[in-house]
PyMOL commands that place a pseudoatom at each C-alpha (Angstrom):
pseudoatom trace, name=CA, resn=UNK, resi=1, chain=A, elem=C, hetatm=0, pos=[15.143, -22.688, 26.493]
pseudoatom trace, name=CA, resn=UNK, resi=2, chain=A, elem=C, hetatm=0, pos=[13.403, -20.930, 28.938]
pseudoatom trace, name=CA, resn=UNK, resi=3, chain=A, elem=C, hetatm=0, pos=[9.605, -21.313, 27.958]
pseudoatom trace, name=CA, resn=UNK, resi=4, chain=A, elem=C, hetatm=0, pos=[8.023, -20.504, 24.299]
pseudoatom trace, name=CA, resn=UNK, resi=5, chain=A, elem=C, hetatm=0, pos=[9.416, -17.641, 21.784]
pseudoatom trace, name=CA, resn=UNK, resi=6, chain=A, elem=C, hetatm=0, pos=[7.090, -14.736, 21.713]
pseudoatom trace, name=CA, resn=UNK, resi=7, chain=A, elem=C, hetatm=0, pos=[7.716, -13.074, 18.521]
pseudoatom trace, name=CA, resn=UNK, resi=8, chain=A, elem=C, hetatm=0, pos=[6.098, -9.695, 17.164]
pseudoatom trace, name=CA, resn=UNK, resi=9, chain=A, elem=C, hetatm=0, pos=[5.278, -9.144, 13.648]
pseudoatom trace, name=CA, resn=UNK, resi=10, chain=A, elem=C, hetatm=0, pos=[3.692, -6.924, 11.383]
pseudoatom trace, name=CA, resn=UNK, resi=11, chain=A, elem=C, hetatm=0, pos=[3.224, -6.060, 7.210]
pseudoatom trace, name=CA, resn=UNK, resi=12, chain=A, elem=C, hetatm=0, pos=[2.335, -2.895, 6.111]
pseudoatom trace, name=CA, resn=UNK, resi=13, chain=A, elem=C, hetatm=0, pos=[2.061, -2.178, 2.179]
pseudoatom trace, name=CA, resn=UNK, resi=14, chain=A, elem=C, hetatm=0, pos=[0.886, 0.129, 0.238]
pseudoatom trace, name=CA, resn=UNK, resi=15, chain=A, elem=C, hetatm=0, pos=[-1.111, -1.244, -3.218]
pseudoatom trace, name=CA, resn=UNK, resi=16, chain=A, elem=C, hetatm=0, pos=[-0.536, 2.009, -5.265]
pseudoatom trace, name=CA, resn=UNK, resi=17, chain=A, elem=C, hetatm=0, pos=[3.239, 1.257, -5.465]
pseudoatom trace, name=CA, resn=UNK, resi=18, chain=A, elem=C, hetatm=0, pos=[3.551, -2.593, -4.947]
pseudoatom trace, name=CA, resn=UNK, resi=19, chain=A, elem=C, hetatm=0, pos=[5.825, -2.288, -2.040]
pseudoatom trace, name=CA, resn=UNK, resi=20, chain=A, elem=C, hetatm=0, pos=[5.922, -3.484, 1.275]
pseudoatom trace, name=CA, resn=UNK, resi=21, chain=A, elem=C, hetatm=0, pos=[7.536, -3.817, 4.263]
pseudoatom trace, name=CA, resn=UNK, resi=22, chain=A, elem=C, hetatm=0, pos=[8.051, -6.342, 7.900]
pseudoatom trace, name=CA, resn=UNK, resi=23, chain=A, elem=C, hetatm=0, pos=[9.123, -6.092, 10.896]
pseudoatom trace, name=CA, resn=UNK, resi=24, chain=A, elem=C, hetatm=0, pos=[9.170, -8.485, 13.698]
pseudoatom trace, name=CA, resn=UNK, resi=25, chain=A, elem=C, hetatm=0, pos=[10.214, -8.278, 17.387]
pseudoatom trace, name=CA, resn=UNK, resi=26, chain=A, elem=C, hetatm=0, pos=[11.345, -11.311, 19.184]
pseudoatom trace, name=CA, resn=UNK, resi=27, chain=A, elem=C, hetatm=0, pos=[11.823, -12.432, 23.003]
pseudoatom trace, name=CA, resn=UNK, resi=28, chain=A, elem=C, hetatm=0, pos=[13.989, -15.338, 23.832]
pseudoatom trace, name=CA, resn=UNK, resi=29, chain=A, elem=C, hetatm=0, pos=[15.341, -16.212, 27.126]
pseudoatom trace, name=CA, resn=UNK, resi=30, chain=A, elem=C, hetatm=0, pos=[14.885, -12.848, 28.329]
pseudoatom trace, name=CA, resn=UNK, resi=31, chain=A, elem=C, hetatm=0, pos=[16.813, -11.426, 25.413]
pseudoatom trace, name=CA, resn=UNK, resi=32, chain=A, elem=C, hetatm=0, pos=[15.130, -9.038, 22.898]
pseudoatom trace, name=CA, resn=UNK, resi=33, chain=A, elem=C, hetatm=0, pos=[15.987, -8.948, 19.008]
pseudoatom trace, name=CA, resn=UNK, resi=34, chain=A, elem=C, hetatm=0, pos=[14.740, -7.375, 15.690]
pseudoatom trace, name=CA, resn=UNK, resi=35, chain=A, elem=C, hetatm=0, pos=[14.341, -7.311, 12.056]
pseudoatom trace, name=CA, resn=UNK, resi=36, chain=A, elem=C, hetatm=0, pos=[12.763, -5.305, 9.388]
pseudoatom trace, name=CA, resn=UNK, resi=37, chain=A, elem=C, hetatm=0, pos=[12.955, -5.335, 5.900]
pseudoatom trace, name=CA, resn=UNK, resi=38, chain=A, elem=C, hetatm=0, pos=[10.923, -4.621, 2.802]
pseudoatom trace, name=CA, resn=UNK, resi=39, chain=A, elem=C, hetatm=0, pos=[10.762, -5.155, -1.337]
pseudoatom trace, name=CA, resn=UNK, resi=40, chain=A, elem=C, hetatm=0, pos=[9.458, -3.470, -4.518]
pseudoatom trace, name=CA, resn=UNK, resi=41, chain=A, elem=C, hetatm=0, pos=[6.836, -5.229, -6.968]
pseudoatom trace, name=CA, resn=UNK, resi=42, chain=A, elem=C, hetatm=0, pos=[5.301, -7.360, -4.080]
pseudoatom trace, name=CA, resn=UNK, resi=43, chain=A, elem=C, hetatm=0, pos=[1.930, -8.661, -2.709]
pseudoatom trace, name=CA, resn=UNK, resi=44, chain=A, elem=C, hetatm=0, pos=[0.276, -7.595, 0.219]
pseudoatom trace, name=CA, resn=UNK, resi=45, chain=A, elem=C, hetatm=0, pos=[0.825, -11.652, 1.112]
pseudoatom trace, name=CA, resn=UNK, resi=46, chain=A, elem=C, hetatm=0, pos=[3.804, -11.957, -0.133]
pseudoatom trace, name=CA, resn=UNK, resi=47, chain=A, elem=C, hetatm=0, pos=[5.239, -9.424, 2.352]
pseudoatom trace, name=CA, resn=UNK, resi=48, chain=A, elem=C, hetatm=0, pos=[3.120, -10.619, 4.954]
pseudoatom trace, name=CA, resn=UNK, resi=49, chain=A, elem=C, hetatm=0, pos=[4.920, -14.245, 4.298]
pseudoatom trace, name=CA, resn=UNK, resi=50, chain=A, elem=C, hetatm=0, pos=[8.732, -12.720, 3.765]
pseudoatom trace, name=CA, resn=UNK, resi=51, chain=A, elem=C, hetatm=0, pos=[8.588, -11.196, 7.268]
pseudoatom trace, name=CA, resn=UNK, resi=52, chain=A, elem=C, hetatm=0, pos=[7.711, -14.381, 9.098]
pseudoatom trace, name=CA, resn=UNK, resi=53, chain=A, elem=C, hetatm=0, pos=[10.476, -16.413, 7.139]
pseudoatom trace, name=CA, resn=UNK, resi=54, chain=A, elem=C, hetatm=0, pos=[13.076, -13.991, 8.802]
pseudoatom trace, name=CA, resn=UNK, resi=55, chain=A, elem=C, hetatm=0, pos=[11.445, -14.361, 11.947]
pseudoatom trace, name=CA, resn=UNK, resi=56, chain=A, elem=C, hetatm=0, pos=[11.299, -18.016, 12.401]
pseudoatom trace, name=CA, resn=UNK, resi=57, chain=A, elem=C, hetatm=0, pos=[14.884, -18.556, 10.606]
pseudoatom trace, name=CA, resn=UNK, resi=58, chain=A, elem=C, hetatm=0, pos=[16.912, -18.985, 13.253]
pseudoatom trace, name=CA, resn=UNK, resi=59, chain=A, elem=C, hetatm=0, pos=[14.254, -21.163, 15.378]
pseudoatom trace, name=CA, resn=UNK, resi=60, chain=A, elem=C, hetatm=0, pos=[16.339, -23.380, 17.667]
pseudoatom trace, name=CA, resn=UNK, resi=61, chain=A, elem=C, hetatm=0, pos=[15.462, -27.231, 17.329]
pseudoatom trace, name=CA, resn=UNK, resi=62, chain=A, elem=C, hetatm=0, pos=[12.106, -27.919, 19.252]
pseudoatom trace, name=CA, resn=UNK, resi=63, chain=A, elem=C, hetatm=0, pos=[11.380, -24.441, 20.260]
pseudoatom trace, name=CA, resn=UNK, resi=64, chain=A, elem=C, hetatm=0, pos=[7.916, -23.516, 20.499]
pseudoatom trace, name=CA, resn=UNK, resi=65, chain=A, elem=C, hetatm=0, pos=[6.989, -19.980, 19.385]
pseudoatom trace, name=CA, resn=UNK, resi=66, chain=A, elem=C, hetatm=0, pos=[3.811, -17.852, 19.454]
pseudoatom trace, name=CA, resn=UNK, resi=67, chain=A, elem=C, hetatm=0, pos=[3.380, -15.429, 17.017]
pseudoatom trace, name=CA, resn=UNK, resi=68, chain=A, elem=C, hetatm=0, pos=[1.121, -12.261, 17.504]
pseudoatom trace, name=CA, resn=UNK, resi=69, chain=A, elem=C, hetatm=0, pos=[0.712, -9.775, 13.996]
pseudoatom trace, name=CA, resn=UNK, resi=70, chain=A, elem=C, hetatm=0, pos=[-1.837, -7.555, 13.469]
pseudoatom trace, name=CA, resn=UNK, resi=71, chain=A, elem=C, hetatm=0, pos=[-1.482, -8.895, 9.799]
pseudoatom trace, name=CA, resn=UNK, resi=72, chain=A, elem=C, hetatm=0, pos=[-4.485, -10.273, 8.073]
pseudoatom trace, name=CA, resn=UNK, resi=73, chain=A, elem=C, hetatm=0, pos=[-2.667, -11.693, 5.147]
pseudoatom trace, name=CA, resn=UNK, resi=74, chain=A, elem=C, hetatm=0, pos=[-1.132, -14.090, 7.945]
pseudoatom trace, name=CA, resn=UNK, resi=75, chain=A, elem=C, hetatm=0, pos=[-3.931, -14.384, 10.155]
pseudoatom trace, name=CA, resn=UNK, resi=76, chain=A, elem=C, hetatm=0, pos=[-6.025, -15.898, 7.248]
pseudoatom trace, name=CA, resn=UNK, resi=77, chain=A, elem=C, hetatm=0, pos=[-3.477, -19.008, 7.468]
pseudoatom trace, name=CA, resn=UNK, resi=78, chain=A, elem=C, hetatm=0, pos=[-3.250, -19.830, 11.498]
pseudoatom trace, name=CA, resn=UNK, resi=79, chain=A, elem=C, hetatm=0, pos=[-5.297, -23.325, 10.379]
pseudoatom trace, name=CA, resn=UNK, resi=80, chain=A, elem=C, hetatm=0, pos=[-2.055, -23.686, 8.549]
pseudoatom trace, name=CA, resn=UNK, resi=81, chain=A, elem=C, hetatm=0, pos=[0.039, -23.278, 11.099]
pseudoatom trace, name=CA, resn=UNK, resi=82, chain=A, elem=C, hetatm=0, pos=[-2.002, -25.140, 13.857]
pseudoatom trace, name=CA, resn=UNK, resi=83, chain=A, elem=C, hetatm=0, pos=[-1.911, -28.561, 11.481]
pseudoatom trace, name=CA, resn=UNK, resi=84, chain=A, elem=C, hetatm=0, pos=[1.748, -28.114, 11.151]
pseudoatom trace, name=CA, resn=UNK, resi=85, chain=A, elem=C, hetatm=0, pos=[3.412, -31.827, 12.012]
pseudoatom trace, name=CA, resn=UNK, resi=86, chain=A, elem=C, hetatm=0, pos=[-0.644, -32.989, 12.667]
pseudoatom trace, name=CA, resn=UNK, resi=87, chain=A, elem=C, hetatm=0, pos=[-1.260, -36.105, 10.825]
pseudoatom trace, name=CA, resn=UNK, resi=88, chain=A, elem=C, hetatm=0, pos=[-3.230, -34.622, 8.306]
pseudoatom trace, name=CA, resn=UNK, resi=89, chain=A, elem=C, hetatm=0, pos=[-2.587, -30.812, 7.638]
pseudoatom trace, name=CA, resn=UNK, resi=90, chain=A, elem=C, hetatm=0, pos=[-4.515, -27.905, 6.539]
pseudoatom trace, name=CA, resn=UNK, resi=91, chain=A, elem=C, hetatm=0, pos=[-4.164, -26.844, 2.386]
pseudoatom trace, name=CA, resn=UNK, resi=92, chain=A, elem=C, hetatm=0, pos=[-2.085, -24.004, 2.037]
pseudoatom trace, name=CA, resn=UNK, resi=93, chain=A, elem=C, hetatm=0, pos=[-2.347, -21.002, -0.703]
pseudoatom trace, name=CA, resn=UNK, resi=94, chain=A, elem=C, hetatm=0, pos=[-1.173, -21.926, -4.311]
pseudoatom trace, name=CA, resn=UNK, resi=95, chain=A, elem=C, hetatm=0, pos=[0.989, -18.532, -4.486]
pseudoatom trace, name=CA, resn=UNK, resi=96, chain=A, elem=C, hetatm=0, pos=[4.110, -17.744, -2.910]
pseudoatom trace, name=CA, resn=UNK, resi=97, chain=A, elem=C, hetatm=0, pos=[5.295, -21.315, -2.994]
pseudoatom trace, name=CA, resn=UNK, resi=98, chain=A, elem=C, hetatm=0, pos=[9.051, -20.224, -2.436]
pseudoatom trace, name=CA, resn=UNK, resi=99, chain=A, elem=C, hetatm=0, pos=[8.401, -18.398, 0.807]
pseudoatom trace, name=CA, resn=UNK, resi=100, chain=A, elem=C, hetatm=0, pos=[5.904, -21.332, 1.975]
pseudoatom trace, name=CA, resn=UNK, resi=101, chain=A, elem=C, hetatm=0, pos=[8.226, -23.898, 1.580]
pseudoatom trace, name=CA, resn=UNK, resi=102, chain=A, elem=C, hetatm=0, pos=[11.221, -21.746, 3.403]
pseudoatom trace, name=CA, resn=UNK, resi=103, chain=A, elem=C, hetatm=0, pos=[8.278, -21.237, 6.041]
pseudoatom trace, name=CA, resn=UNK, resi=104, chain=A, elem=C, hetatm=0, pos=[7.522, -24.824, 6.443]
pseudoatom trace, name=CA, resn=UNK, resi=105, chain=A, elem=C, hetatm=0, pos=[11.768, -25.595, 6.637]
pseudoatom trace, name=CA, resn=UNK, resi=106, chain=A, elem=C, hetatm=0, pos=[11.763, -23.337, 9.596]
pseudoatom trace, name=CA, resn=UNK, resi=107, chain=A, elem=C, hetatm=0, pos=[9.008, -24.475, 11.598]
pseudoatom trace, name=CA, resn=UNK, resi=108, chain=A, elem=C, hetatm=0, pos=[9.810, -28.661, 11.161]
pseudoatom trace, name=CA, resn=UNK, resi=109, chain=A, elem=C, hetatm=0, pos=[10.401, -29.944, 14.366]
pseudoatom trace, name=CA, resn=UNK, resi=110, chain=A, elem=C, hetatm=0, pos=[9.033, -26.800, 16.084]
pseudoatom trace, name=CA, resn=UNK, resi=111, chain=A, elem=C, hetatm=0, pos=[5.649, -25.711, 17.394]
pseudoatom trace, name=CA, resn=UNK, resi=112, chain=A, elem=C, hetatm=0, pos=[3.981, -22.167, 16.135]
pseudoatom trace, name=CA, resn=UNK, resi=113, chain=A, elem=C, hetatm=0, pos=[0.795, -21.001, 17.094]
pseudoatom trace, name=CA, resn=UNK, resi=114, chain=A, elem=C, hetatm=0, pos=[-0.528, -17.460, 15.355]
pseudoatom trace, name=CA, resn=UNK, resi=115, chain=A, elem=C, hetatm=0, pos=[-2.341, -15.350, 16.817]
pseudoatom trace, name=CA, resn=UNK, resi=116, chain=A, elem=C, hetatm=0, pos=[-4.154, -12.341, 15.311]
pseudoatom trace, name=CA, resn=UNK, resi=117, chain=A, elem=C, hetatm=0, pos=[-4.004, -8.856, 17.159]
pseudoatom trace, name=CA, resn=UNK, resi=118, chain=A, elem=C, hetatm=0, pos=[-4.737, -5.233, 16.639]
pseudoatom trace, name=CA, resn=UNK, resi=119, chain=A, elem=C, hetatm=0, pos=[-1.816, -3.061, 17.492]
pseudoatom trace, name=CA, resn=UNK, resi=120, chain=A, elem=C, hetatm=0, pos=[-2.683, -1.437, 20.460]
pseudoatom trace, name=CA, resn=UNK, resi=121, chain=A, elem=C, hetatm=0, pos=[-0.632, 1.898, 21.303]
pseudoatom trace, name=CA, resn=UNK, resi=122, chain=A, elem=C, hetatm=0, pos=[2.480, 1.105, 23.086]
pseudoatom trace, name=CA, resn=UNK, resi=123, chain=A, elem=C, hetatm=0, pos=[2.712, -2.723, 22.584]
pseudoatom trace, name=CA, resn=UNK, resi=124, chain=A, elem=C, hetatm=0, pos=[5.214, -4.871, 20.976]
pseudoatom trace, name=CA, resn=UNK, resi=125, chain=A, elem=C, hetatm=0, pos=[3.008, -5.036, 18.005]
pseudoatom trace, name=CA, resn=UNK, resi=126, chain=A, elem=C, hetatm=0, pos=[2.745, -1.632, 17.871]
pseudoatom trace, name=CA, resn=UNK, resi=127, chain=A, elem=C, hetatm=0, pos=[6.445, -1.342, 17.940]
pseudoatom trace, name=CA, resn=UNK, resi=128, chain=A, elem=C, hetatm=0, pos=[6.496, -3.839, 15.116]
pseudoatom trace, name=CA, resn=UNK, resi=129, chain=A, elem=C, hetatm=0, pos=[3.865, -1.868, 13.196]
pseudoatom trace, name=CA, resn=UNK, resi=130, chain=A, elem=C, hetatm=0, pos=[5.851, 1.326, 13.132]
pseudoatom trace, name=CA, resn=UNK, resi=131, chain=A, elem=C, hetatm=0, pos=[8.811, -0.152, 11.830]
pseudoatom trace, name=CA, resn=UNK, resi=132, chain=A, elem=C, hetatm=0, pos=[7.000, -2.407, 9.403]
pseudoatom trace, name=CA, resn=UNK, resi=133, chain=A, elem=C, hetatm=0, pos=[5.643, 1.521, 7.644]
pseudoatom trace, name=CA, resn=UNK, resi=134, chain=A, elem=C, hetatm=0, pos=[9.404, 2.704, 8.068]
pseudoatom trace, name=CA, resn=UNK, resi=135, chain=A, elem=C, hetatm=0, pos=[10.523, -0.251, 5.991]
pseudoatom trace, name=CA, resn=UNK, resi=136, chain=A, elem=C, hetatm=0, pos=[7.690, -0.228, 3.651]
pseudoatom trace, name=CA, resn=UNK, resi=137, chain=A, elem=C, hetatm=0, pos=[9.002, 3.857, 2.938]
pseudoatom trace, name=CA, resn=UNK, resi=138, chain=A, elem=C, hetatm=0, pos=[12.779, 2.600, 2.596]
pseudoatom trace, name=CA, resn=UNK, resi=139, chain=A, elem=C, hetatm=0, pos=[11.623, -0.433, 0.505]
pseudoatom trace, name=CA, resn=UNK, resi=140, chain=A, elem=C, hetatm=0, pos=[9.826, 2.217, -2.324]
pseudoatom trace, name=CA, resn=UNK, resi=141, chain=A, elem=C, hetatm=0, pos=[12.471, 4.985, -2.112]
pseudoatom trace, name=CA, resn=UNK, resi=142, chain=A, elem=C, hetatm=0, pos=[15.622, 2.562, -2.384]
pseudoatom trace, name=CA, resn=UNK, resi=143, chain=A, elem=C, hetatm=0, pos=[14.569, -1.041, -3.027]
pseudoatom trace, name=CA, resn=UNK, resi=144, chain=A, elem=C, hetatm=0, pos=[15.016, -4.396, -1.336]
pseudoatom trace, name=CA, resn=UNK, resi=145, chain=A, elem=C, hetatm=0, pos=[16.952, -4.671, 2.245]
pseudoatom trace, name=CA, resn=UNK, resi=146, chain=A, elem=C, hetatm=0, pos=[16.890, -6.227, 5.422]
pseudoatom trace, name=CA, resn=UNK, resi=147, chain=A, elem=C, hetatm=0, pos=[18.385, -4.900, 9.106]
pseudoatom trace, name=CA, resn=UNK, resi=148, chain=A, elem=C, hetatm=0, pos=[18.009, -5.634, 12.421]
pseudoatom trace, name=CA, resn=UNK, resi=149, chain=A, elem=C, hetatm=0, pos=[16.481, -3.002, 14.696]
pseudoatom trace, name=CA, resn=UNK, resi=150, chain=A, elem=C, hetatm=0, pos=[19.327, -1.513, 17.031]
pseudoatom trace, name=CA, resn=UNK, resi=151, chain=A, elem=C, hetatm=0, pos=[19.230, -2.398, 20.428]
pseudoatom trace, name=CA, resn=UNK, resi=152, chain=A, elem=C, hetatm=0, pos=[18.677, 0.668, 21.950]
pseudoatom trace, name=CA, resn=UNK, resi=153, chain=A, elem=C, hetatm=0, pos=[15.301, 1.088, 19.960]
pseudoatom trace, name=CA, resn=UNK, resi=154, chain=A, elem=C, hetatm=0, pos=[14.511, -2.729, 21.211]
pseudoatom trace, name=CA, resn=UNK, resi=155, chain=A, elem=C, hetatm=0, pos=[15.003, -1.518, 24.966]
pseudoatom trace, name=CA, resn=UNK, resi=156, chain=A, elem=C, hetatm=0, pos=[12.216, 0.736, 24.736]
pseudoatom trace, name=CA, resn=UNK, resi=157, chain=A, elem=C, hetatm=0, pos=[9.620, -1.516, 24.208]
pseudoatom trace, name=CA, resn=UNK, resi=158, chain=A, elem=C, hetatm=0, pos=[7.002, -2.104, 26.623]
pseudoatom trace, name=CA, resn=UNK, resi=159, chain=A, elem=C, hetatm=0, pos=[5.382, -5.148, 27.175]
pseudoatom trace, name=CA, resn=UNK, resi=160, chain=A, elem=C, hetatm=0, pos=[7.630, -7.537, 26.405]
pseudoatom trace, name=CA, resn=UNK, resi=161, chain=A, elem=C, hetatm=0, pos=[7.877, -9.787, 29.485]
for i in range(1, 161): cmd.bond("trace and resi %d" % i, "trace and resi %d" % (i + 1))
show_as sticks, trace
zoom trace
């Protein structure tokens, strides 16, 4: 492992229908991957917490990762994630305990740091940020899924080095 994992990730909902949608943009080792995905009948948070599960799921052992989203929702818990493996650590939220407890799984062993962002125009995070809205639409017009962004799309992001 060739230095930390910089991952990408943004939420974008919309309260009036309950649904939501991720998407999150990783570099690792010079190699550049994607996912999106969105629900129905979801919090803002919740949404928020569902796209950083599938971004740190496939963590290797030890890696350390730095995570930039424009997200609030996730931004509100970088205490959180700076006590993780600290000898006393920061309380989390009392919702959501599913996706916390898949989030804490995938970062034992590793180091994350959060970092809160706006999306500037043409950035990784914007990148992130328009896929998070196209998800969010696909979520409310045909339900739950998850994909990974195709390649091609992935090779046109700038400023990802």
């Amino acid at each position: 492992m060739n230095g930390p994992i910089k991952i990408w990730l943004c939420a974008a909902y919309q309260p009036v229908y309950r649904c939501g949608g991720w998407a999150s943009v990783r570099l690792a080792d010079g190699q550049r991957s994607g996912l999106a995905g969105g629900e129905r009948n979801v919090t803002a948070s919740r949404i928020a917490l569902a796209g950083l599960v599938a971004a740190l799921s496939d963590l290797p052992a030890g890696a350390a990762a730095e995570v930039q989203t424009a997200s609030l929702e996730l931004a509100q818990f970088a205490d959180v994630f700076a006590s993780l493996g600290a000898p006393t650590q920061a309380a989390g939220p009392e919702e959501d305990l599913d996706l916390w407890a898949r989030t804490l799984a995938a970062t034992a062993g590793r180091r994350l740091t959060l970092v809160h962002r706006p999306a500037a125009t043409a950035t990784p995070l914007a990148f992130a940020t328009a896929w998070a809205e196209l998800a969010r639409d696909k979520a409310k017009a045909t339900g739950a899924f998850t994909a990974a962004i195709p390649k091609p799309n992935l090779a046109k992001v700038h400023g990802m080095g």
